[in-house]
C-alpha positions in Angstrom: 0.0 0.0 0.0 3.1 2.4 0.8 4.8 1.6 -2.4 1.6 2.7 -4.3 0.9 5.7 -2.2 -2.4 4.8 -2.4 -2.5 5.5 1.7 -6.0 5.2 3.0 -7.6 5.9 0.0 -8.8 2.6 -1.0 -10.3 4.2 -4.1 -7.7 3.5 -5.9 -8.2 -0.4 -6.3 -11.6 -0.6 -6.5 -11.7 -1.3 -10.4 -9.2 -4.3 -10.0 -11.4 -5.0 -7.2 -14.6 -5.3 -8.4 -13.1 -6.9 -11.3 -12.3 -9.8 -8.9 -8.6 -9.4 -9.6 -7.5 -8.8 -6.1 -8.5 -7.4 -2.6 -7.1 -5.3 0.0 -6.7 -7.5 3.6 -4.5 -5.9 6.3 -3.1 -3.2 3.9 -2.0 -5.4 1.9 -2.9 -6.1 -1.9 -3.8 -9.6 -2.3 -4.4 -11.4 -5.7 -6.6 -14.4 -6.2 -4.8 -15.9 -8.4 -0.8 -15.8 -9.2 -1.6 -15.5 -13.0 -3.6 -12.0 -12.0 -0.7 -11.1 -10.1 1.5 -11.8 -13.2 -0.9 -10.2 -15.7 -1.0 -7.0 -13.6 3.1 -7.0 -13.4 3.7 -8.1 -17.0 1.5 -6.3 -18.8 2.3 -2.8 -17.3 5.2 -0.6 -19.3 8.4 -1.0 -18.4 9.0 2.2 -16.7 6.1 1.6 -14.6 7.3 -1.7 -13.0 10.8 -0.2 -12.5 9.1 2.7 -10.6 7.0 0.1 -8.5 10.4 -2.1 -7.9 11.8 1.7 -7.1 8.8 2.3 -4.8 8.8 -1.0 -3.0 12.2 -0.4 -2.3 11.6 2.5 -0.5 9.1 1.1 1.2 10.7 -1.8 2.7 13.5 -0.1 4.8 12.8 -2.5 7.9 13.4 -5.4 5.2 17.1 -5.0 3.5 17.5 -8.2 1.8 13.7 -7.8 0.0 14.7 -4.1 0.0 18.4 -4.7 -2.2 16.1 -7.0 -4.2 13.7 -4.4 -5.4 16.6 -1.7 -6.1 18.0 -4.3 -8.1 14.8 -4.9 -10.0 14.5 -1.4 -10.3 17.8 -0.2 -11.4 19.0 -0.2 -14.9 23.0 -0.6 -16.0 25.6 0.1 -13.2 25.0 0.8 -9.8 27.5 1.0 -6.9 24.9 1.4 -3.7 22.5 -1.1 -5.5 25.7 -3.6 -5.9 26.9 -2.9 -2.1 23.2 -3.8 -0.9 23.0 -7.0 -2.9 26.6 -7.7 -1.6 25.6 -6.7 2.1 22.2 -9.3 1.3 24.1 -12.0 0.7 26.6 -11.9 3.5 23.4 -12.1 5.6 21.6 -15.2 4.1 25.7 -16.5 4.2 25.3 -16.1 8.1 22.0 -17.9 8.4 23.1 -20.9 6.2 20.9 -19.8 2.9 23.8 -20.1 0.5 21.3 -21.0 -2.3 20.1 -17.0 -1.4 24.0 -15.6 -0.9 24.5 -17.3 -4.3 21.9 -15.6 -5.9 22.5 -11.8 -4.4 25.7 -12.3 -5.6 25.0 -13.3 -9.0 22.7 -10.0 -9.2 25.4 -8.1 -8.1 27.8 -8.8 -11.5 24.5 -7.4 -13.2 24.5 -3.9 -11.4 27.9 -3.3 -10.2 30.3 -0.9 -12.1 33.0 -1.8 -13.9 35.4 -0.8 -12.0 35.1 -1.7 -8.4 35.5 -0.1 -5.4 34.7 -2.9 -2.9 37.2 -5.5 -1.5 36.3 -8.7 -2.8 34.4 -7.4 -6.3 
């Protein structure tokens, strides 16, 4: 709900809603059905899903590892803080034994990260 700045103006998903797309439970948005979730994601522009990824991001600053995720969604070529999150991501799912997770973080980070380094280890 934060990420859309829809706040508590419900208005806002009421078509989708009475479409029978999704509902709002909790402040949350929740789709009936995964393909309706992927319809509504694929099917919007590009430069709208990077600003949701972009918005979700700033929404989620009590979540860092789904918050690097969405920056990384979000950002396009190079980017050194986006990298360093990702980086900082999967030295925490490391920690906690989710080396599947570390894995992937660190495979986005070859995607965002400059050329040129300027973190040890990159």
């Amino acid at each position: 709900m934060a990420a859309a700045d829809a706040g508590t103006n419900l208005r806002a998903w009421g078509p989708a809603e009475e479409a029978g797309l999704m509902t709002v439970v909790d402040g949350r948005v929740v789709f009936w059905h995964p393909l309706a979730r992927a319809g509504s994601y694929h099917g919007a522009p590009a430069h709208l899903r990077q600003q949701a990824h972009r918005d979700l991001a700033a929404a989620l600053t009590a979540d860092p590892a789904r918050r690097a995720c969405h920056l990384a969604a979000g950002c396009l070529g190079q980017d050194e803080s986006v990298a360093a999150a990702l980086e900082d991501t999967a030295e925490l799912a490391e920690q906690r034994g989710g080396i599947f997770a570390a894995a992937q973080a660190l495979e986005r980070v070859g995607g965002v990260q400059p050329r040129r380094c300027t973190r040890t280890g990159r």
